[in-house]
N, C-alpha and C positions, 0 to 999 in steps of 0.2 A: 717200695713205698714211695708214691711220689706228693709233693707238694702241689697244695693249693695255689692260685692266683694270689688271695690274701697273706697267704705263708710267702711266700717269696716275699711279696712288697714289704710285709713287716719284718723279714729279714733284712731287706735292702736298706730300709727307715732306720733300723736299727745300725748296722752297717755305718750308714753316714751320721749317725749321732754320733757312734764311738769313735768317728775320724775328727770329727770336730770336737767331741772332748779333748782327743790327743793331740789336737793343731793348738787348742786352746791350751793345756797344762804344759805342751814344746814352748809355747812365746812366756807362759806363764816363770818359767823356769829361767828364762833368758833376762829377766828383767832385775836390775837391780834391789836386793830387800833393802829395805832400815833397820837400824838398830832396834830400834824401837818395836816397829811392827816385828822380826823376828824374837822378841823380848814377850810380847804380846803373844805369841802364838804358843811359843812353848808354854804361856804360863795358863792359856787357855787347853793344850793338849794335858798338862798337868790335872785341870779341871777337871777333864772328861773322863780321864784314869780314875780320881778320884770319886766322882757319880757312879762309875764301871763299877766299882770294887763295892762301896754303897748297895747299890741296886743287886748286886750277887748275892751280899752278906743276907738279906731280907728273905 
């Protein structure tokens, strides 16, 4: 089975999105949090648990 011209390139496009995802969350990772903003995040990840469970129960 071989691939298209198109299959390739949107292989390849795709390829390099997911390398700069991972270049972006590696510097992302590297950077100092706040207190604050990591106070914020859990209480937004809290959130979205809570919507999850909501939205199941319906």
């Amino acid at each position: 089975m071989s691939h298209s011209s198109d299959d390739t390139t949107d292989l390849l496009v795709e390829m390099a999105v997911d390398q700069e995802i991972a270049s972006l969350l590696a510097a992302i990772e590297q950077e100092e949090i706040p207190d604050r903003l990591s106070k914020l995040a859990i209480e937004l990840q809290n959130a979205l648990v809570e919507k999850r469970r909501r939205d199941v129960k319906s």
